[in-house]
N, C-alpha and C positions, 0 to 999 in steps of 0.2 A: 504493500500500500504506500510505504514513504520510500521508493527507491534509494536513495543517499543515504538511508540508516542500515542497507541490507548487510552491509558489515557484521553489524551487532548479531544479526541473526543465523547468518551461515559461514561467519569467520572470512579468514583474507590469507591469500598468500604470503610467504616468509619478505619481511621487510622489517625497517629501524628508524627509531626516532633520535632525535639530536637532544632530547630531553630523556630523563626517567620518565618512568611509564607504569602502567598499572594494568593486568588484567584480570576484572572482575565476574565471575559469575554469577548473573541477578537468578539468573534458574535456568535448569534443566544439567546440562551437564556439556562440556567444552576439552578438546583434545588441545592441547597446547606443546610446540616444540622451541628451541630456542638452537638452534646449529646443531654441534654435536653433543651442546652444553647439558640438556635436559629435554625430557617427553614429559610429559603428565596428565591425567586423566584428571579433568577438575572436576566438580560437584558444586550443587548453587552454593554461594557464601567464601567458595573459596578464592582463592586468587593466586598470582603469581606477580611479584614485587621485581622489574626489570633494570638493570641501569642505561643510561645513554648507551646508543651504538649497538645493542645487542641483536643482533638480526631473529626475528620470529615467527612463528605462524602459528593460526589459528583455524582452528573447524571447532563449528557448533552442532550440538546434536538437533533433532528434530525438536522444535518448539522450544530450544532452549532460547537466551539470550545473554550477552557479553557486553560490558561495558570496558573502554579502552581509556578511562581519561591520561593525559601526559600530566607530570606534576613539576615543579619547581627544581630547578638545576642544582640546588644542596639538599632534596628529597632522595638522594641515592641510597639504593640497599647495600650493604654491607659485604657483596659481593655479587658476580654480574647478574646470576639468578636465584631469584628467593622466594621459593613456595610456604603461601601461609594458610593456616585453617582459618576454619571461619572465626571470623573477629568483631565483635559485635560495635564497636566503635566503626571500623572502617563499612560495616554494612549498614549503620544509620548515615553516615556523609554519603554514600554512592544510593541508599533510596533516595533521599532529600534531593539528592542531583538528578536523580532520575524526575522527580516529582517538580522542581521546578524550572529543570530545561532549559538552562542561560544560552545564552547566543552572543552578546558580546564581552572583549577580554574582560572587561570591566565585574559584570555579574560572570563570570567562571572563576578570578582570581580569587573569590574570599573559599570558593568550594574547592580549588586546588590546595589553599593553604590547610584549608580544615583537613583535608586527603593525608599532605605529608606531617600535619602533626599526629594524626592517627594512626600511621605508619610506624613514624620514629618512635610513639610512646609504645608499639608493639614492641619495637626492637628492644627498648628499652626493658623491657620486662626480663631479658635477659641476661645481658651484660652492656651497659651504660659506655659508650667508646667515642672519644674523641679525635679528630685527624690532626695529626700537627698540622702548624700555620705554614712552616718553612714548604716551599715551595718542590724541593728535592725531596724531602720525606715524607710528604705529600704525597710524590709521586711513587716514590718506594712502598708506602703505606695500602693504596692502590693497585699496585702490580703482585705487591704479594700474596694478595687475594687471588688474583691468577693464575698464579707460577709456585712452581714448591721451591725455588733457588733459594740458597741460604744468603744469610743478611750479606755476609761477603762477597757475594755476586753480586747481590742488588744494586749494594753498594756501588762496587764496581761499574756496573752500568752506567750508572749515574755521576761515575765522578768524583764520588767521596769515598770517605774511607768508613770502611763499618762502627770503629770506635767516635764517629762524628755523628753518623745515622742517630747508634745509640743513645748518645746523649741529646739528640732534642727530641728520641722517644721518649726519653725519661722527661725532660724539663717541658713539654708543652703536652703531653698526654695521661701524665704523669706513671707508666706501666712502662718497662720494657718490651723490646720492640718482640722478643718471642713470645711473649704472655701477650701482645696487644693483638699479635698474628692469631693465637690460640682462640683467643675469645671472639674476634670475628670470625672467624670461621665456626666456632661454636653457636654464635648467633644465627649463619645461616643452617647449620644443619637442627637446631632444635626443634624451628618449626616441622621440617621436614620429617623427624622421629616423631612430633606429637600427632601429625600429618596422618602416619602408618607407614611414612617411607621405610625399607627392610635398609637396617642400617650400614649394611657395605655401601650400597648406592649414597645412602645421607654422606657417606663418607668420601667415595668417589668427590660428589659434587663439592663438598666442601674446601676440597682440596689435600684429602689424607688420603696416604695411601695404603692402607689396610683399618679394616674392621675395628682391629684390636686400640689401634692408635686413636681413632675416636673415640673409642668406650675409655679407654685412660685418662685422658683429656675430662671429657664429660665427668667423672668419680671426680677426679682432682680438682677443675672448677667450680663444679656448682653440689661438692660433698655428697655425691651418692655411692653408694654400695655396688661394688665394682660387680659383684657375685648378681643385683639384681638388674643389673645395666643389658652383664649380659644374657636374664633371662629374657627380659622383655623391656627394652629401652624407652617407647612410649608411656608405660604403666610405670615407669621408674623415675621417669622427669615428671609426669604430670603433676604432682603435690607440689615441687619443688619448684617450677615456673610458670604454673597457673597462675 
């Protein structure tokens, strides 16, 4: 009936935005891929939290519907993709947007900002991370999220030396720079454990590479029972970052 919304309804082929990005399921249910990064089968309520640049696609199932808003340029996840359950803060701002329909930037800016504050207080519910300011650790900070290279590559990359890296991990995020890697990357895979992701893939995605190495991680930051982690990782976090 509104041709230019058919998006929403039977998805779009693999493309990227110059902004973060959001894709929501208002209902039914949505196959979402992102390169070779991730697949995932969504369900209404849930979504997939994107950074700039990330090439995607999407298919809608019959009678479902998808909502795609782009969010604010420091709305970034925590890594390139991040699957989140349903969240009941992020699915009253995406009714209310659905409900009152803006059209120019002016009425879409206050419902983008409400989007990335509901986002980042989700992040937040699990480990609270700050990016340094400096501009190189910045970018170090960023790429490690992508890449397993140790700080001394990064470093290198870049031009510094890793005892320089270090210190303005420490003095503008206040966490060194391996605990600050640890904990983003633990942010994206929690959702993905509370998700039902089976947790080699949360771990895949996250950037570990083996099973065991995420479930040590997870016991050591956020103090669970290594023994119930690996019975059942979902049922093991949920008390603990509900």
């Amino acid at each position: 009936m509104v041709p230019q919304h058919a998006i929403r309804f039977v998805g779009h082929d693999t493309h990227q935005h110059e902004l973060p990005h959001l894709v929501y399921v208002v209902s039914g249910r949505a196959h979402f891929t992102a390169g070779d990064r991730a697949a995932y089968r969504l369900a209404a309520g849930e979504s997939v939290w994107l950074a700039a640049r990330v090439p995607h696609a999407v298919r809608v199932s019959d009678g479902g519907l998808v909502l795609g808003p782009l969010l604010d340029a420091e709305d970034a996840p925590p890594g390139p993709v991040m699957r989140l359950p349903a969240l009941p803060e992020v699915s009253r701002v995406t009714t209310v947007l659905l409900g009152a329909a803006p059209t120019t930037e002016a009425q879409i800016a206050p419902f983008r900002r409400a989007l990335g504050e509901a986002l980042r207080a989700a992040c937040a519910r699990y480990f609270p991370l700050v990016e340094p300011r400096h501009p190189v650790a910045r970018a170090i900070a960023r790429e490690a999220l992508r890449h397993p290279d140790t700080l001394e590559r990064l470093a290198r990359r870049h031009h510094m030396s890793a005892r320089q890296v270090q210190r303005l991990f420490l003095a503008e995020t206040g966490l060194a720079f391996a605990r600050w890697r640890t904990r983003a990357r633990l942010n994206s895979a929690i959702p993905e454990l509370l998700a039902g992701t089976p947790a080699t893939l949360a771990a895949a995605r996250a950037g570990y590479t083996t099973r065991s190495g995420l479930l040590r991680a997870l016991a050591r930051e956020c103090e669970v029972d290594a023994d119930e982690l690996r019975r059942d990782p979902r049922i093991a976090l949920s008390d603990r970052v509900a």
